[in-house]
Every structure is written in C-alpha cells, then in structure tokens.
N, C-alpha and C positions, 0 to 999 in steps of 0.2 A: 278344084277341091276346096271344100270347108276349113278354117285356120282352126288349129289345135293349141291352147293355151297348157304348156308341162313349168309345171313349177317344182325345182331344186331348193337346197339350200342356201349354195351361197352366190356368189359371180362368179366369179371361177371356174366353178362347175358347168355351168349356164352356158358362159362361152363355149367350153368345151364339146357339150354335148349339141347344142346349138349348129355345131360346124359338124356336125355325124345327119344330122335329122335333116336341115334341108329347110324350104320357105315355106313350107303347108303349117308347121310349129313356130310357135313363139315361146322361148324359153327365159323364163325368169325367175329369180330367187325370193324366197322369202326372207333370205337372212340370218337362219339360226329358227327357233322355238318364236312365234307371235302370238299364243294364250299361253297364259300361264295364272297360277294362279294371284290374286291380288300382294300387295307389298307391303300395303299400311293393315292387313289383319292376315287371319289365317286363314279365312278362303274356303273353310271346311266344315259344311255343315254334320258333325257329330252326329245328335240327335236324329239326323234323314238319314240314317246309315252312311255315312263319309262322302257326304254328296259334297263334292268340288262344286267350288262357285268359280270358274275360268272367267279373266276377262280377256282382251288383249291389252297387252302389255304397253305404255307409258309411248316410249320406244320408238313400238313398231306400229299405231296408228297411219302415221304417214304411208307406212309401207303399204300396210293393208290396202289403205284407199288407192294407193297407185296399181296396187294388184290387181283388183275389182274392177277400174279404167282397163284395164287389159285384158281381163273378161269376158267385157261388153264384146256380142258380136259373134265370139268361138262360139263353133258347134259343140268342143269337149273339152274339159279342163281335164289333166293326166296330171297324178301325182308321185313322183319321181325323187324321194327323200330316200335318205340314208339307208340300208337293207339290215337295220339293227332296232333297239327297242322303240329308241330316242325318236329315229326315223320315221318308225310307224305311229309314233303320238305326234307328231310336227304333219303329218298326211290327216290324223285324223283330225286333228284341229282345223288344219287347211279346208276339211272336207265339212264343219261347221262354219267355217267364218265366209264359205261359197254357199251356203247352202244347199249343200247335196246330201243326197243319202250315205253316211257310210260306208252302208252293207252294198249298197251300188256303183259309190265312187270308181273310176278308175285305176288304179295301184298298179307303179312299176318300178321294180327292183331287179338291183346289179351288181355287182360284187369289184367291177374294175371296168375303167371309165377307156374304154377304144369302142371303134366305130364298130363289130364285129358285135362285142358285147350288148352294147347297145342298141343298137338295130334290131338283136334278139330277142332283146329283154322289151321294146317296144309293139313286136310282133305276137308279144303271147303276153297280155296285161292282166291285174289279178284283182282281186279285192280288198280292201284293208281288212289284216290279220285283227282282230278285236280282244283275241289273248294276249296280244306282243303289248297292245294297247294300252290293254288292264294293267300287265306286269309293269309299265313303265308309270302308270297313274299311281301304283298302289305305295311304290316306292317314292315316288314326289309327293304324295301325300303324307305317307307313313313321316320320311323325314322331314316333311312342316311340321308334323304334330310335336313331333320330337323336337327338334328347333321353338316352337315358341310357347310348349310347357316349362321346356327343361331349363333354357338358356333366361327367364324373369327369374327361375328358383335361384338359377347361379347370380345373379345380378344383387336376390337378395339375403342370400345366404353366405355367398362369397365377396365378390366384387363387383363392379358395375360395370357393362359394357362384356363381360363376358360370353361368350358362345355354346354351344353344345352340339353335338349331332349324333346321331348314329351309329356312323362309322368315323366320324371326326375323333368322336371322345377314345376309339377302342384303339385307334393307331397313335394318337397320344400316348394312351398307354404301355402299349408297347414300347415306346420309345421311354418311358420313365422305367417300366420295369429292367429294361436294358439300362440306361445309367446307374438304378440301385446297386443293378449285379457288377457292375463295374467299380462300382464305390465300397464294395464290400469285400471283392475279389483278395485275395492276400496271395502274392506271388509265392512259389513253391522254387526252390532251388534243384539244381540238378547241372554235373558234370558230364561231358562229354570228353572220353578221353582216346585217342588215335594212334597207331604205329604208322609210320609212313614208310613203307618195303619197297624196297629199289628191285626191279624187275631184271629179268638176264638181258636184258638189252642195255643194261647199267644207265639207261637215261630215263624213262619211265617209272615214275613213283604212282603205287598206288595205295589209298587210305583205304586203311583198316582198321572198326571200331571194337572197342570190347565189347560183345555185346554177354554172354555165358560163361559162367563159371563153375563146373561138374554139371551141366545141366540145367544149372538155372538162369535165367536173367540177371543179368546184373546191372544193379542202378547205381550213381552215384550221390547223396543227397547232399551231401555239403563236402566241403575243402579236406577235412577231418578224412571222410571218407578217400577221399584220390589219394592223399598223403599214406594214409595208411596201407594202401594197393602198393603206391608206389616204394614202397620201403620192405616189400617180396621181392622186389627189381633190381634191389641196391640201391634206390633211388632215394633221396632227402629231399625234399622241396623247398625246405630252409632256406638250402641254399641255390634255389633255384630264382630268378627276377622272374615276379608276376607284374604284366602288363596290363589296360585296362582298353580295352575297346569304343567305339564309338557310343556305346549302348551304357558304359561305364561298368561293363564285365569283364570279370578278371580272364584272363587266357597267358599259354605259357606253351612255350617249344623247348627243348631240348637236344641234343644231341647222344644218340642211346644205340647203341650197337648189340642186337640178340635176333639169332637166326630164326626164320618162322617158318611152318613146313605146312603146303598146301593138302589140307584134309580132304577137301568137299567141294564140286564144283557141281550147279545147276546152271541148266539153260534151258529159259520154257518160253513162250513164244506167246504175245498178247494180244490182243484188236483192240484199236479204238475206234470205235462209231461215231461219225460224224452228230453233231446236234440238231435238231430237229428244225426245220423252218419256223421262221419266226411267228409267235403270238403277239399281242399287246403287248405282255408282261416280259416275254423275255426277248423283244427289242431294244423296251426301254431300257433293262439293264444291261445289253451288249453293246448300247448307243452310248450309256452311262460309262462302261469300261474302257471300249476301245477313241470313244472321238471327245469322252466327255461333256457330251449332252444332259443337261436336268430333263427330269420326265416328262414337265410342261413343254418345253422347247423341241423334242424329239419328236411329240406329236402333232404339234403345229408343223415342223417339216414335214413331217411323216402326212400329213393332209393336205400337205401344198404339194406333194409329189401322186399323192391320189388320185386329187382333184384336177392334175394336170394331163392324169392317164400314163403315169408310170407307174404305179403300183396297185396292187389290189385292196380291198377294203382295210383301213388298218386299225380298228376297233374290233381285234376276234378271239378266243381264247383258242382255235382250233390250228392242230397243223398238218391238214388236208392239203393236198398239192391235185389239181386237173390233169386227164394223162396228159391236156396237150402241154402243159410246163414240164410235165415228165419227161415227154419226148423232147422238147427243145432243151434242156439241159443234157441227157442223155449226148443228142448229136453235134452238142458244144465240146463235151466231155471225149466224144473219138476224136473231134477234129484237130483237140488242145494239146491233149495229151497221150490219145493213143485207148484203143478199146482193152486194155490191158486195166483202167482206172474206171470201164463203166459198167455198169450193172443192166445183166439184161433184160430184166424187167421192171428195173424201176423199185426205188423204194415209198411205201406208204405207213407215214405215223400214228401212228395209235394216240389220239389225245387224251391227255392224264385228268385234266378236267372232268367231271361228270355234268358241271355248268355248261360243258359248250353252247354258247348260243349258235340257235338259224342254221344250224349247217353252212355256216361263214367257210371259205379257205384262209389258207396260214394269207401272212404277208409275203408278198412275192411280187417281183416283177410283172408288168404283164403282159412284157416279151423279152422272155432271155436274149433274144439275138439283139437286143437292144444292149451293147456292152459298157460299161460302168464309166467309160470317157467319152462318153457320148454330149454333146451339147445340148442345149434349153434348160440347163439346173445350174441356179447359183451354186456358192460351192459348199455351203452344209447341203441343201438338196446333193449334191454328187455327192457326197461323203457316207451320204444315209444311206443312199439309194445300190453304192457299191457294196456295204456293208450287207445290205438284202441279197441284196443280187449273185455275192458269194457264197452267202451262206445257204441262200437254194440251191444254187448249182451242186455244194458240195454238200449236199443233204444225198445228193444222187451218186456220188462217187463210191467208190470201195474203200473197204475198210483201211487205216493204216495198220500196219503188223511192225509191231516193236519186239524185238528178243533182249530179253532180264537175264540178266548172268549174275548169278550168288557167287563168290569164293568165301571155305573159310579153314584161316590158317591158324597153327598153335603153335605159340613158342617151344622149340625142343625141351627150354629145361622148365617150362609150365605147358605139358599135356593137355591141362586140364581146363585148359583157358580158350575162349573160343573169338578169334575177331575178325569179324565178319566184314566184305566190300562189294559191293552194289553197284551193277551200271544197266546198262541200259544201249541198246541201238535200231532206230529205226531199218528192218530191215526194208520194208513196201511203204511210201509216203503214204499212197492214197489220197483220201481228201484234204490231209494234211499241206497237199502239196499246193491246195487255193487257198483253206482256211484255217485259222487254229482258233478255237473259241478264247474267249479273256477271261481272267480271272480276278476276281473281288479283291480290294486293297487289303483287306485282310486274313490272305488264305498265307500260311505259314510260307516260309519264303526256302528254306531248305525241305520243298515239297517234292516231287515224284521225279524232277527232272538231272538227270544222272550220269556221267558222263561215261563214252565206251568205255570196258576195260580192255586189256590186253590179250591173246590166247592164253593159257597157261593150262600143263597137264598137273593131274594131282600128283602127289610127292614133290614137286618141286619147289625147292630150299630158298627163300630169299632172304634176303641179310635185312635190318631197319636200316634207316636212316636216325630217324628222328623218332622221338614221340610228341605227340601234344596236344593241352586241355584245355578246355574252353568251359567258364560255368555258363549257364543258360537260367533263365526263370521263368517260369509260365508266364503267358502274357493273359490280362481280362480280356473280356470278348470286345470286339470290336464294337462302336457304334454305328448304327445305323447310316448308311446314305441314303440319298433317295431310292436306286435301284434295288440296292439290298431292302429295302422297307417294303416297294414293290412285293419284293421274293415272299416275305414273309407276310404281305398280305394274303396274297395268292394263295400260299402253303397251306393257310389257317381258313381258307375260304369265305374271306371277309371282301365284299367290295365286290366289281366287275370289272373288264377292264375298261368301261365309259368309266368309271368311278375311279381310279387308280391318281391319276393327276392332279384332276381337282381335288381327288383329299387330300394331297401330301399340298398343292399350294396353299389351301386354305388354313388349315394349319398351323403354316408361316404365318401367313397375313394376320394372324389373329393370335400372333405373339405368344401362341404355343412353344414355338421352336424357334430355335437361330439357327442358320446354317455355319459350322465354322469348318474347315481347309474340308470342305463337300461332306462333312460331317452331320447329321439332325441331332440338336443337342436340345432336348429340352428345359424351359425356364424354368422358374420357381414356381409360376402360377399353374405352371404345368402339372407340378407335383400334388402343388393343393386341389386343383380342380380330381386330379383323377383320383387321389383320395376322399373324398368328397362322395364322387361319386360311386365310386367302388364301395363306402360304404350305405348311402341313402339306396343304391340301384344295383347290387351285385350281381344281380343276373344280367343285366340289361350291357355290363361291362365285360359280360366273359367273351371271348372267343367262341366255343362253340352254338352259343344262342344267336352272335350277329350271322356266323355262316348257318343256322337254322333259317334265319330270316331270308336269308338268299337266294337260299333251296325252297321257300314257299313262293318266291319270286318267278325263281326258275318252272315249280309247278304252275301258277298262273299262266305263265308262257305258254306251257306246254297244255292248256286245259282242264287241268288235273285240279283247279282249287278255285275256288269261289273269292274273289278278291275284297267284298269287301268284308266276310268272314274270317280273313285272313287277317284286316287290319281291325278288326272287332276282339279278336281271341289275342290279338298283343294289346290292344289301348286300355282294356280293362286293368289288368293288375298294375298297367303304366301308369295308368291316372289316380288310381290309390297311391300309391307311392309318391305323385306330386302331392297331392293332398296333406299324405302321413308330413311328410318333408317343410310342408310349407308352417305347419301347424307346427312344429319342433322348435324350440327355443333360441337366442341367440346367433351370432354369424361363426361360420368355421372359417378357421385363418390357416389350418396347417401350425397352429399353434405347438415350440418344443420350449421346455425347460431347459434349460442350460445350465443351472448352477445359481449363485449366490455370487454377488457383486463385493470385493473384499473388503473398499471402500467403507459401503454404505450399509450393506448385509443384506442389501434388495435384490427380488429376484430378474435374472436377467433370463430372456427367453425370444426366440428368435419366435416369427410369425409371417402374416400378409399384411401388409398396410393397404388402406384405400390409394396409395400411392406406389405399392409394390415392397417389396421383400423389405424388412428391416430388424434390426435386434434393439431392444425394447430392456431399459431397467427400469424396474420398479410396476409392481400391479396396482389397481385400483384400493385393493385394503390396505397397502403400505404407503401409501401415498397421504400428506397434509392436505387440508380444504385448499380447494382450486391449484395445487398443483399437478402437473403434469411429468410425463416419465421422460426420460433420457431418449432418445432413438439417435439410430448410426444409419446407416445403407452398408448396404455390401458391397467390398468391394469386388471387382471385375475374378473371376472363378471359383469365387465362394455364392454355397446354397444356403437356405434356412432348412433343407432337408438333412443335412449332413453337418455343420460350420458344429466346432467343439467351442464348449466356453474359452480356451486360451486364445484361438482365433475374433471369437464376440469381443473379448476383453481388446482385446489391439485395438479393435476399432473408435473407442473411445477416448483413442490418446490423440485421435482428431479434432480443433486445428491444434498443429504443433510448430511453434515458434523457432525459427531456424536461423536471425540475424538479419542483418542488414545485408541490402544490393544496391549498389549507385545510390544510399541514402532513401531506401525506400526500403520497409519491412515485408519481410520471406516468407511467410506461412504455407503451411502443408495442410491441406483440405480434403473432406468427403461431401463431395456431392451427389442431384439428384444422377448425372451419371458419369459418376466415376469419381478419382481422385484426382488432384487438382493440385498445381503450385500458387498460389497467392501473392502477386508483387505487386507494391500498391492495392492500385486499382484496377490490375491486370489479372488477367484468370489465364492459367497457362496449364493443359490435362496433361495427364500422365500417361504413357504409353502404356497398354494391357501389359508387355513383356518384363515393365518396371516395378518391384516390389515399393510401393508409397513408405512402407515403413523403413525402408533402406536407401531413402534419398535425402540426401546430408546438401548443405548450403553450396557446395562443388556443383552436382548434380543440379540442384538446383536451377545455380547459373546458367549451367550447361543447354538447358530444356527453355530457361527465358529466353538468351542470345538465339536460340534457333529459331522460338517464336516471333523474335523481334526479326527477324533475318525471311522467314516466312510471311510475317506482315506486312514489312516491303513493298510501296508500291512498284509495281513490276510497269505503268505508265500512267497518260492521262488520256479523258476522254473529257471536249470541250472546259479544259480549264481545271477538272477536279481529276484527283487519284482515286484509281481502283488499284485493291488486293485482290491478291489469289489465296483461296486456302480449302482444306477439307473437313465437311463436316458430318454430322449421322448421313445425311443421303448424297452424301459425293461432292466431288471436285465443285469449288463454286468462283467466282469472281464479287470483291464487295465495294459496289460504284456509291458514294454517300451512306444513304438508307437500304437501298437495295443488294439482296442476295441475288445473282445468276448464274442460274445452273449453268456449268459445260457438261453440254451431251456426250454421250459416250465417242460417241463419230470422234472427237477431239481430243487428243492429247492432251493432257494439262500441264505436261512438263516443256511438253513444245509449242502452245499456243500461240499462233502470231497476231501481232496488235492488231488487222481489219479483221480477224475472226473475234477477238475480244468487244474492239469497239458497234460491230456488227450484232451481235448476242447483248451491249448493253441498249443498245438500240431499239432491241426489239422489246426488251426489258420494259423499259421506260416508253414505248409505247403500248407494250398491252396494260402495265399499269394504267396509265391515262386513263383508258378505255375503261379499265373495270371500274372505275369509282364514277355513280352521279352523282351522288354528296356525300358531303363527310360534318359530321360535327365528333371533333377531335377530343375538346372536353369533358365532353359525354360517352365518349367510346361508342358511339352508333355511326353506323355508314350507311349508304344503301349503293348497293352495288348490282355488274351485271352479272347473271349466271345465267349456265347454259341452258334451263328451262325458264329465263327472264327475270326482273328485277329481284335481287332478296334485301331485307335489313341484316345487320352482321351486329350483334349488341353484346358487349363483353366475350367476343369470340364464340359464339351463337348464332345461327343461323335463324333467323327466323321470316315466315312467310311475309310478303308486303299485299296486303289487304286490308279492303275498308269496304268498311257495312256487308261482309259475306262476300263480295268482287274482289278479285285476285288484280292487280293492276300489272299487266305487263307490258305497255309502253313505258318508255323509257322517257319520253317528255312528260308524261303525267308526274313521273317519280320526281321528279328535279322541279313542280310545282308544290310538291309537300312541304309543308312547312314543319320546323321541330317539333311543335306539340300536338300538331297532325301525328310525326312517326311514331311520337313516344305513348301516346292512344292507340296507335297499332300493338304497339310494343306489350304494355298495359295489357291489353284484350290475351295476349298470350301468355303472358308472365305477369298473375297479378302480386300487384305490388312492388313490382318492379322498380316503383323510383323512392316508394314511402324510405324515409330518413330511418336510418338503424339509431335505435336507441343506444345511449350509450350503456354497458354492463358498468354497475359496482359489485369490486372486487374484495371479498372479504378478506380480514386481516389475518395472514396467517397467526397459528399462533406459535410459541417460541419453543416450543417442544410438542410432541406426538411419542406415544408409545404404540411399541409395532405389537401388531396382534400376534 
C-alpha cells in the first residue's frame, strides 16, 4: 500500500494516533498555527476588501520545510487538526503551504483521541469546512485591525507601550467597573438577634431568629434598634458586655429565661440536580474552586489529558454526552451503588449557549470504566481528570432529595412576635453521594447549608436558654477571580471558550491587572485606559455590541454571513473614531483635582505619568520660568482614581528624617516602587502590610537588622560570597555582579550549597556565552540572541547589520570594530552619538504672581 502523510498539531497527538493507524501513515505535527498573519505590519489589505497578506511564521519555517521532506513520495496528505475553528484554519493553511486544493483536501476530524474514534473518523474523511474557516479568519483579522489602530492612539494619547483589543479592553473593564462598585460601596448595618430553646430532650438547643412582628418583618438596623426590642424583655443592654469578633463585630449572649410555644411547623421536600457536564467555561471554574488551578494552567492540563486520549475535546461550550458515555456511566452507577441511584434512560443537557460551536460533546472521559486512580497521569492530570470524571458520572445519577423543616415559635407573654428555625436533611443522597459542586470565595458563608432539627409537635412549650446578637454589615461585591471573570464573560457573551484564557493571561502580562490572594485587581493604567476609551469608543466598550460581534462570528460559521461584509459594516465607523481621536487635542492622563496644596496654595491633582501613577503639585500657569512641579508615587494600595487630598497630602512629607543608626542617617523614602527605609547608603523596602507613615526610628532598626541578617552571605563559591534574597520576579541568589534565579523546583529556604554553587555555574557560564564584545564606556555590547547576533545600546536592542546584510555569524561580530558598531548604530538611531548641547537656564525671577 501507498504511505499516507496525516498531519496533527502537536507530538503528543502524533504519537498517539500514530500507534491507532498502523505503517501505511506517517504522522506529524505542525506545531500549533504555521501562517499567520505578518508581525512587523498589519498584514491586511483594507482597500482589497480585508484581503490577509499570510506568510508563514518566523518560527515555523524549519518546520514547514521538514514537513514538505515528508511529503515527498505520499500518495495523500490527510489533515487531522483540531475539530474546532482554530483547527480548520491551521488545515486550511496546511492545505495552502502543500499546495492542495482546499475544496479537495482531505479533512478529518474527532472529538476524543482512542483507537475506536479514530479509526472512524479516518474511515469516512471530509472536506475543509470554509465557514469555520472564514469565522476564524474574520476574527484574527477583525482583532489585528483593532490591535494596531487602536493600541498607536493609546501610545499617543495615553502612554507608550500600551495595548488594546477587542475583547482585552471589555474585560478590563469589567474588572475596573467591579473595583469602582467596590470603592463606593458603603456597608449598611443590620442586627441578628436569636433565642436559643432547649428542646424536651433538655440537651438539644435549637436557634431561633426574630424574624416578624404582627406580621411584618422585622429588621434590625443599628444597636438603637436591638436595645430598644430588648427593653419589651426586660432586658438593658447597658448592662450587658459586648464582644467583638474576628470581623471586629459587635456580638453579645445572654442568659434570658421565657417560654416559647410551637406555632407552625412545615416540612416540604427538595431536589437538587446534579450539574451539567463540563464546558470550557465551567471546568475552568470548578478546576479554579476545588484544586485551584488558574485558567491558563487547567487547560494546558486539560490538553495533555486530551492529547493523551483521556478526555474528549476540551475546547466546547456544549454539554452533550454520547449514549455510549450514557451507558457506561449508567452501568458504573448500578454496580457502585445500586440501581436505586441510576436513571433509566439517561440524562441529556440542554446547552444554554446559543454559541454552541460544531456540535462539540461536553468534556468527558473517554472511557468511564477508566476510574480516576488509574495510572499514566502525573498528578494535576489525575486531579483534573477525577474531577471530569465525577462530574460526568454524576450528571447520570438521581436527583438528591433534601426535606426543609420551618418551626415557628412565640413567646407566651409576646404573641405577637414570630421566631422562626430552619434546617434541613438530606433525605436520598443521590448524586450527592460522588459529587458536590464548589462554590465561589465569595458566595455568603451562612448560605443554605443547615443543620437537622429535632421532631417537634406543634403546641409544644420550650423554655430559652439564652439569647443572642450579633451585628452584621453588608459586605461589597467581591472581586473578580479568574474563574469568576470567566462566568462573567460567558454570561455577557463576550469571547469563546478558545478565547477565555488567553484574554484573562494577556491582560496580566500587559500590566492591566495584578493578581493578589487569586484576586484580578486592576492598576491604575487600567482605570485610565478604560476611561479613555469608554469615552473616544463607547460603543465599541459595551458589552452587548462585543457579544454582537460573536454572534456574527457565530453566523459566518454557520453560513448565514458574508465575512468580509461583516468586517466592513464594523471598520467603518471604527476607523472614524480613530481618525476623530487622533485629531483631538493633547494626552489624557485620567487626570483629578484634588484640592489646593496649604503650603504653597498650588494645585495638587493626581494623574498618569509617563512613568506611571503620580500626585502632582503645581500646574503649568502656577509654576515660575523653568520650574517644575512637585510629584510623589503612590504608595502600595492607593489609586489616582480614588486617593483624597489628605491621603496626596502625606505623600509629600517624603523623605522624612528619622535619626541616627550605628552613626549612619535614617531616612524614610518614596520610590519608583514602593516606600523605602534609607541607612546610609542602604535601601531597605517596606513591607506592603507596613503603614510607611507609621514607621518611627524602632521600626526602622527593626526592618535594617533583618535586611542586614537577609543579606548574609549564606556561602562561598570559588573564593567570593553569594547572598540570597527576593525580588519583583522571585527568590534569587547574588554571586559578585550576578543575579540567579532559584527555579521553582527549589526551595529557597532550604537550598543546599551544590544546588547553589550548581545554578551559579550555569549563571556564569551562559553569561560567557551571551556577550561577543562589550565596550562598557559606551554602553554598547553585541551579544548572542536566539535568532543570532544583536547590539544592546543604552538597553535597546538593536539589529547588527551592515550595508542591508544581517550578520549572523558570530566570528564576523567579534571582527567589528567600535566605529564599525557605532555606524550600525547611527543608521538606526540617527544621531545617536552627536554631543547634547548644553541647556541655559533662565534666572528665575524672585517673585511670580499666581494667576
């Protein structure tokens, strides 16, 4: 028989299916996406109707050519990528860079990687979809366009180096509108107050709240309010000790004896339905709750468990189950636990999506009788993989049946008073009895889950024990985590779930957000960009216009739309608005007024620096010839969206002189990050948790000795000492001039000296390597990188070329001489070495009057 060339994406894969097909195939990956569009422009001819200019990628050249060598020879090449959008634009590219006809290539597509699957999905081959095609082109176009209009306006309008996207900018936003609501939020008071009735069994107490009084509900909203209730009781509170709880809320018990007489008893009976097998979106956040997985991370597992042929495709919004996983859960479910917990025909979910792509199935094993301790998974793969594997199973289980029991009793000599006790008992586990879904860090913590009550017939008398109150305040909404942000994409129908991760990583990387205790908190520049844009683009930022965009995506898919009238009917009013935008005056900083400086009577006003957030006194028409204004930085949990003038005001009581240490002076500093203690010639940061303005020359001391005691050489390596210490990116060791990182692999608390002296080793020999000359004077080097020689000039990268040749030997580079480099340099930076003239400075003069 003729050899068959099938090309996948990754190795992984490769292998996998490779040992299903047998020697008539050759199976190899391309590696991910090999056209794309170019990197140094936009790749997008406008004017030819959105005509992409693809090349193959930088990259993947090697690849390519090695692919084409394997080629040579097959009777067929079969294209065997992902069964998703992505998948069929990585085939059809594949099926341009082989030169084949699209509309005749081979196409074969599969939802979950075993031999069974596979074999089928080989046996009946198909064409490449050209809508799925479209949809994915229109979208990687659409957001280049958006990326390299929008992100030069922000560069010039805002600040330099800034980003934009599509969907990047809309979940920013969210995340900023979430901190405002947070910031404005004002806690609300409210009393909880309880009889505690000792049952006839005289050892069971059970609580009971006020909740009606003739009728009505009864709140309590402040201290005012319980005092006054309680003083119908007999009760004083006066004299009663209030305590404060961990929360710093007041609460208070009692000792209070009055008979309360059983009015009212319900018992009704509930079901809770298992959750649905997993989508994309709510993996990541069940991966997020129970094992705590980031999104990115859950689906890199989640693709190495794919790819290995445990799971089914895990890029789907759908949660379709095959009858054969029906039935194999089903005959888990009598064997486990008894046909009393299975359902006899099997349950099917209705997906809530109207996005579903491809008629994908949920995430699922794909073979339940494959049980969750099974071997060949490191141990997040088992951890994932159990977590699927439960939650399908008990997708098929019967319901649980919980029975709710109300009582409510009234004190004899108050009728009229109603206090109500609540419980709860799983009568039938059900699916409960494999799974229980997780819930969000933030869902209220005295939530549904309730303890049995006791029998009781009505009329029956119980005496109190006790009473006692507790205040409570509304809490703001919680922020954002990753998976919650997820939720709320999805909700709003923003994104897909190919798209879910890389927006939320990108994001980060691009100094939108900081993650703090798994928290997305947005920066400062966060606030200004999305103001910015929320006003230059207010349609382009709403919520229901990105999920419009989706849904014309979706239609492309599906046929239903012309792709590149789709991106014609948005780039028009897009490209006005860059236009209007660029043409408009001055930069926006997110610029606020603060108030009037007491001092000087100058205005002080927080803003964006080309260097990041700052408070700022004095503006340009209060200011004398050539001088300059005041600025501060912020310190660590203050915003320039929010900071009041008494907060701006502290900041300029930095540096603040604090004494002498061991005969060296104290100072208290603001830096570019963070605040700082000052000894000598030492720089010593302040921990986020320490208020800078409440560190006195004690403290002080306190925070040097430990850096002195941290700085410590902990050994030597040939002759000299190395420190340990930590800095913005982690644990490091510092050998002379060199910083080396310790890898995660490594404790830093327990690092022993051949792992140290090992890591500076390797230190001190990739250094070697990377420099072929240096002239240190000059600040130029020429170094190696990993597409071949560059210059590095004032920490600038720049290319090493002469007369249009790219020089990428390395013995060539080491024959350059300086004014050979500095003529490279020159050609790219002119003027690069011409002498800065010196400025004269005009003489202020001895007075100014403010305007």
């Amino acid at each position: 028989m003729s050899m068959k060339l099938v090309i996948v994406e990754s190795p992984a894969k490769a292998k996998k299916i490779r040992s299903y097909l047998g020697k008539d195939y050759k199976v190899e990956a391309s590696i991910g996406h090999i056209r794309d569009l170019p990197t140094k422009k936009m790749g997008v001819d406008i004017e030819a109707g959105f005509e992409p200019e693809y090349e193959i990628s930088p990259q993947k050249k090697k690849r390519v050519t090695e692919l084409k060598k394997q080629a040579k020879g097959v009777q067929e090449i079969i294209l065997a990528t992902d069964p998703d959008r992505e998948g069929e634009a990585i085939a059809w590219h594949l099926a341009h860079i082989f030169g084949l006809d699209p509309k005749q290539a081979d196409r074969v597509t599969y939802n979950e990687i075993t031999k069974k699957a596979i074999l089928d999905a080989f046996s009946k081959p198909k064409k490449i979809d050209i809508d799925l095609v479209n949809a994915q082109q229109s979208r990687r176009i659409l957001d280049r366009i958006v990326g390299y209009e929008l992100s030069p306006l922000l560069w010039k309008k805002v600040q330099a180096g800034l980003s934009a996207g599509r969907v990047q900018s809309v979940a920013v936003k969210i995340l900023v509108e979430r901190e405002r609501e947070i910031r404005a939020f004002e806690p609300k008071e409210s009393w909880q107050l309880q009889a505690h009735l000792i049952h006839t069994d005289k050892k069971t107490l059970i609580p009971a709240e006020l909740s009606k009084i003739s009728g009505k509900k009864k709140v309590f909203k402040s201290q005012a309010d319980i005092e006054k209730f309680l003083a119908t009781h007999q009760i004083d509170l006066a004299n009663i000790e209030l305590k404060k709880d961990k929360k710093q809320n007041l609460h208070f018990a009692l000792v209070h004896r009055e008979d309360f007489v059983l009015e009212n008893s319900t018992q009704k009976q509930s079901k809770r339905n298992p959750g649905a097998p997993f989508t994309t979106s709510t993996l990541q956040q069940e991966a997020s709750r129970k094992l705590g997985m980031g999104v990115k991370r859950t689906m890199q597992v989640a693709q190495s468990l794919y790819q290995n042929g445990h799971i089914t495709y895990m890029r789907t919004d759908s949660v379709h189950l095959s009858g054969t996983a029906i039935e194999q859960a089903k005959n888990y479910i009598i064997e486990t636990y008894g046909s009393g917990y299975a359902l006899s025909k099997g349950r099917q979910y209705k997906t809530k999506q109207n996005s579903a792509q491809e008629a994908h199935e949920a995430i699922r094993p794909t073979d339940i009788t494959k049980k969750p301790n099974g071997t060949g998974m490191d141990a997040q793969e088992a951890k994932l993989y159990k977590l699927i594997w439960e939650r399908t199973v008990a997708s098929q289980m019967k319901e649980a049946i919980v029975e709710l029991t109300t009582y409510e009793f009234s004190p004899k000599s108050a009728p009229q008073e109603i206090w109500t006790a609540k419980g709860e008992v799983i009568t039938f586990p059900g699916f409960m009895k494999l799974y229980i879904e997780g819930v969000d860090d933030d869902t209220p913590s005295e939530s549904t889950q309730k303890k049995e009550l006791p029998k009781l017939s009505d009329g029956a008398e119980l005496p109190s024990k006790q009473l006692s109150g507790q205040q409570k305040f509304t809490l703001p909404p919680a922020r954002y985590t990753e998976a919650s942000l997820v939720k709320k994409l999805e909700s709003e129908g923003i994104g897909r779930p190919s798209t879910y991760a890389p927006t939320i990583a990108t994001i980060q990387e691009r100094g939108y957000v900081v993650v703090e205790s798994k928290k997305l908190v947005p920066t400062d520049i966060a606030f200004v960009v999305t103001d910015y844009l929320s006003r230059q683009f207010p349609w382009l930022m709403r919520y229901d216009f990105t999920a419009k965009v989706e849904e014309k995506f979706d239609a492309i898919a599906g046929g239903k739309e012309n792709w590149k009238d789709m991106l014609s009917a948005f780039y028009k009013p897009f490209h006005v608005g860059i236009v209007e935008s660029e043409g408009s005056d001055g930069k926006f900083s997110g610029e606020r007024i603060l108030g009037k400086d007491e001092k000087t009577g100058r205005t002080i006003l927080a803003r964006m620096s080309r260097f990041g957030p700052v408070i700022q006194i004095g503006t340009p028409d209060e200011l004398a010839e050539d001088e300059k204004p005041r600025y501060a930085n912020l310190t660590p949990g203050l915003s320039i969206d929010d900071i009041s003038l008494e907060e701006a005001q502290k900041l300029f009581s930095f540096p603040k002189d604090l004494g002498e240490h061991e005969g060296q002076p104290v100072l208290i500093g603001q830096g570019r990050y963070g605040p700082y203690v000052k000894w000598g010639t030492a720089y010593v940061s302040i921990p986020r948790d320490i208020n800078p303005h409440a560190v006195d020359i004690e403290m002080a001391k306190k925070l040097i000795e430990e850096k002195k005691k941290a700085d410590a050489p902990i050994g030597t390596y040939e002759g000299e000492p190395y420190t340990k210490g930590k800095g913005r990116f982690g644990p490091f060791l510092k050998y002379k001039n060199l910083y080396v990182s310790i890898p995660r692999a490594i404790d830093p608390e327990d690092i022993t000296q051949e792992q140290a002296h090992d890591l500076i080793a390797k230190k001190i020999e990739k250094e070697a390597n990377r420099y072929i000359q240096v002239w240190e004077e000059e600040g130029i080097s020429i170094e190696n990188g990993r597409w071949g020689p560059f210059i590095k000039f004032n920490k600038k990268n720049l290319k090493l070329e002469k007369n249009g040749e790219r020089i990428k030997d390395a013995d060539l580079a080491k024959k350059l001489t300086l004014d050979e480099v500095k003529a490279i340099i020159t050609d790219q930076i002119p003027g690069a070495f011409k002498e800065k003239s010196k400025k004269t400075t005009k003489k202020k003069s001895a007075t100014k009057k403010k305007k």
